[in-house]
C-alpha positions in Angstrom: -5.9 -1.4 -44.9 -8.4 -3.0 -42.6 -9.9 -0.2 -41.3 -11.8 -2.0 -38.8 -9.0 -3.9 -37.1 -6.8 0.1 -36.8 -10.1 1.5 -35.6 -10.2 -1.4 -32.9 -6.7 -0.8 -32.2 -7.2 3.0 -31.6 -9.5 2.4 -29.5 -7.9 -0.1 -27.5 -4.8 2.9 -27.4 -6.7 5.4 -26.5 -8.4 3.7 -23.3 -5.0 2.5 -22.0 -3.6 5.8 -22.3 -6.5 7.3 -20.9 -6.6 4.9 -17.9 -3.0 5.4 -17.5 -3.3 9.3 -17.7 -5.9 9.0 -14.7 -4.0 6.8 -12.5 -1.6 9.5 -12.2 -4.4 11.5 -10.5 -6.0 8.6 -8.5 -5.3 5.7 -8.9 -8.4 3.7 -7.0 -10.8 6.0 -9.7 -8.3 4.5 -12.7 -8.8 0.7 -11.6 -12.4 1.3 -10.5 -12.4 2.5 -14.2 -10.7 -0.3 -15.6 -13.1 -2.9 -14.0 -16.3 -1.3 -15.0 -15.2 -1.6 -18.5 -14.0 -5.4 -17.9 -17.5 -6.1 -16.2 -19.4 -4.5 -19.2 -17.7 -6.8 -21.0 -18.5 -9.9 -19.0 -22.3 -8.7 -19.2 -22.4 -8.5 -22.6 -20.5 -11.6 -22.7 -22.8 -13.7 -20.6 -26.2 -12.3 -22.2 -24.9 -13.7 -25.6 -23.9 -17.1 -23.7 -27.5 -17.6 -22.5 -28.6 -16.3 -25.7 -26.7 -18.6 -28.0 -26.2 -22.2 -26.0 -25.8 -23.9 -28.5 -23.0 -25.3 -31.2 -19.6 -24.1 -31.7 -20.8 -20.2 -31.3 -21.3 -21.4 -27.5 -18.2 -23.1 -27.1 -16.2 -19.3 -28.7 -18.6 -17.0 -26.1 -17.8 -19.6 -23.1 -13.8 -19.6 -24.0 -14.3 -15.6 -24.5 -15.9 -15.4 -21.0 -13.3 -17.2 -19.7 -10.7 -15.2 -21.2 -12.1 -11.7 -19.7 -12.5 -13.4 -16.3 -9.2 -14.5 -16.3 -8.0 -10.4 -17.7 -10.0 -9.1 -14.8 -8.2 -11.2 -12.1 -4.4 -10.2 -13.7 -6.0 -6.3 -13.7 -6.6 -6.7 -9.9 -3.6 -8.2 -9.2 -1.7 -5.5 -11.3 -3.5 -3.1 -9.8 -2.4 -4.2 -6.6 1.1 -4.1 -7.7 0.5 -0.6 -9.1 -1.0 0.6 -5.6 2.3 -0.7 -3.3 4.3 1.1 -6.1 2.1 4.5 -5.4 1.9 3.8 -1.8 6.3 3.3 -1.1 7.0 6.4 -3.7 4.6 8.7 -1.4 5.9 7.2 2.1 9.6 7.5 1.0 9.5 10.6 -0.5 6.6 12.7 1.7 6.0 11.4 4.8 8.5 14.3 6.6 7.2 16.7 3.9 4.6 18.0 6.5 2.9 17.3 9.7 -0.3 16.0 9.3 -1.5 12.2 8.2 -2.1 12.8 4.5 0.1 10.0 3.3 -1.8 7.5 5.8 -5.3 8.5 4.5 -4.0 8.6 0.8 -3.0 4.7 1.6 -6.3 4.1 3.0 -8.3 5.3 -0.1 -6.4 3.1 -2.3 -6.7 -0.2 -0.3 -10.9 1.2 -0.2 -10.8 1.5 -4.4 -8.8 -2.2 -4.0 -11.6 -3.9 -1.8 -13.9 -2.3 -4.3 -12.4 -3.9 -7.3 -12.6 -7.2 -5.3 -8.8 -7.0 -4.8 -8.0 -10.1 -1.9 -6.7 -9.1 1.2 -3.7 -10.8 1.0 -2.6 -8.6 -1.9 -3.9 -5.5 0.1 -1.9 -6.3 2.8 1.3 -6.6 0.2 0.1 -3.2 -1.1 0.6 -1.6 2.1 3.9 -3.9 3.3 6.3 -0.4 2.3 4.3 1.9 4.4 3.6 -0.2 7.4 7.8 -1.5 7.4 8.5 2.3 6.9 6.4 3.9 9.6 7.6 1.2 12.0 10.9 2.1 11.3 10.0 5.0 12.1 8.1 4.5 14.9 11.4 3.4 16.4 13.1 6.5 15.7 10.7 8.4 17.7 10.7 6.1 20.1 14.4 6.8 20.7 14.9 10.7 20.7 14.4 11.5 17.0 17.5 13.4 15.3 18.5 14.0 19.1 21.5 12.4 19.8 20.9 11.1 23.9 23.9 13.4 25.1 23.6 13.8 28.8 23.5 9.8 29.5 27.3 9.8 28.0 29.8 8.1 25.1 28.7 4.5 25.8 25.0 5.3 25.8 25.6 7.3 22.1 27.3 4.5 20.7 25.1 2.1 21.5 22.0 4.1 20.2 23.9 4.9 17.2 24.6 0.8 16.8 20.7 0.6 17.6 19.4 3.5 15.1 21.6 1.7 12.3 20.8 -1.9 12.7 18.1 -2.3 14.8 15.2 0.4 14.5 12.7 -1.2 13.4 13.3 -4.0 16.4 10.9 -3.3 19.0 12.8 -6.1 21.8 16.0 -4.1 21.0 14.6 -0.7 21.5 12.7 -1.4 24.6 16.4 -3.3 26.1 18.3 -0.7 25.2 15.7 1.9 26.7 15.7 0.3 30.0 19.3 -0.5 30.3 19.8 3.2 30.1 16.5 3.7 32.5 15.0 5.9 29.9 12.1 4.1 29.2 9.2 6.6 29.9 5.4 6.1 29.5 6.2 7.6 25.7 8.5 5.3 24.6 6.5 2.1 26.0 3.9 3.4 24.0 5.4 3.7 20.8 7.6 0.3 21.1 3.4 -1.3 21.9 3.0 0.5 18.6 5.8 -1.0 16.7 4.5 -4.2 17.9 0.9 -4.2 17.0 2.6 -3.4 13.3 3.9 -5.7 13.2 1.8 -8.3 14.2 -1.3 -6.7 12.3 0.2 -6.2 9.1 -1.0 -2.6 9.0 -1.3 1.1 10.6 -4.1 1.1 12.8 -5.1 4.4 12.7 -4.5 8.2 12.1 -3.2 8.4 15.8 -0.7 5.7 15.6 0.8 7.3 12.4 1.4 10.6 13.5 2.7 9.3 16.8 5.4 7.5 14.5 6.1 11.4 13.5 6.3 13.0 16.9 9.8 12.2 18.5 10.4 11.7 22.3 12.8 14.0 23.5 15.4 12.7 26.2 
C-alpha cells in the first residue's frame, strides 16, 4: 500500500467533510474556509515559482498555479450556487414562520461572505434571484388584502382578484389596474406596488423595511 497517497487521500476526505459539515452552520464561514485554504495554496505555489524559474520544474509549478487558480474560480462559482440553494430553501420554507426580518439579514450575510471570497456580482445577484422573485410575489399579496378575500366590493371584484392572485401577483401594472378599477388603491397599496417595482428593476431587496412591508398585508 502506498501509504502516502491514502494519507493524502484522508486528508483530502476529511477537509471536504469538514467543510461540508460547517456549511450546514454557515455557510459564508464554510467558503471563507474553503478559500483560505485555496489561497495558502497559491502562496506556497507562487513562492516556489519565484524560487525555481527555471527548466521544466518551472513549467510543473506554473501549470500547478494555474490549476489552483482555475479550482478557486469553480469554488466561488459553486459556492454561489450553494448560497441561492441556502437562500430559496429558507425563503420558501420560513419566511411566514415569524414576524421579524431574519430570513432577509440571513441572505445579506451570505452575499457579504460571497463579496469576501471575490464572488462577482452578477452571480450574487443569481444567488439572491429566489428571494427577491419570492418576496415580490409577495409583496403583491399584501398589496392586495392578504388571505382576505375583498368581500364588501362584490362577486365580480372576487373573481377578478382571485384571476389576479393566481396569475398575476407578482405583476405590479396588473395590481395597480386592478386596484384602481375597483377605486381601492390607497396610500398602502401604492406603496407596496413602488416596492414591487424597485425589485424588480434593482435585482434585489433594498432593505429591512421593504421586506417586512412585503409581510404586513393591507386590509380592505
Amino acid at each position: 500500500m502506498n501509504w502516502s497517497r491514502f494519507l493524502k487521500w484522508l486528508l483530502q476526505f476529511a477537509f471536504i467533510a469538514g467543510v461540508t459539515l460547517l456549511a450546514w452552520f454557515n455557510l459564508a464561514a464554510s467558503i471563507m474556509s474553503v478559500c483560505a485554504v485555496l489561497l495558502v495554496m497559491l502562496s506556497g505555489k507562487f513562492e516556489s515559482l519565484v524560487e525555481f524559474s527555471f527548466g521544466p520544474l518551472k513549467a510543473k509549478i506554473e501549470r500547478n498555479l494555474s490549476e489552483s487558480e482555475n479550482l478557486l474560480l469553480e469554488l466561488k462559482t459553486f459556492a454561489a450556487i450553494q448560497a441561492r440553494a441556502a437562500n430559496a430553501a429558507c425563503v420558501n420554507t420560513g419566511r411566514f414562520a415569524s414576524g421579524n426580518d431574519w430570513i432577509f439579514q440571513s441572505v445579506k450575510r451570505i452575499e457579504a461572505g460571497l463579496q469576501r471570497v471575490g464572488v462577482s456580482e452578477d452571480e450574487i445577484v443569481e444567488a439572491r434571484s429566489d428571494f427577491v422573485a419570492l418576496t415580490i410575489s409577495d409583496m403583491g399579496i399584501a398589496a392586495t388584502g392578504g388571505s382576505y378575500v375583498p368581500s364588501r366590493l362584490g362577486q365580480d371584484a372576487i373573481s377578478e382578484w382571485q384571476d389576479l392572485r393566481r396569475e398575476s401577483r407578482g405583476d405590479p401594472d396588473a395590481i395597480e389596474a386592478y386596484l384602481s378599477k375597483w377605486d381601492v388603491l390607497s396610500a398602502d397599496r401604492a406603496e407596496r406596488i413602488a416596492d414591487m417595482r424597485w425589485m424588480i428593476e434593482h435585482k434585489d431587496v433594498r432593505d429591512s423595511a421593504q421586506y417586512m412591508r412585503a409581510h404586513n398585508e393591507v386590509p380592505w
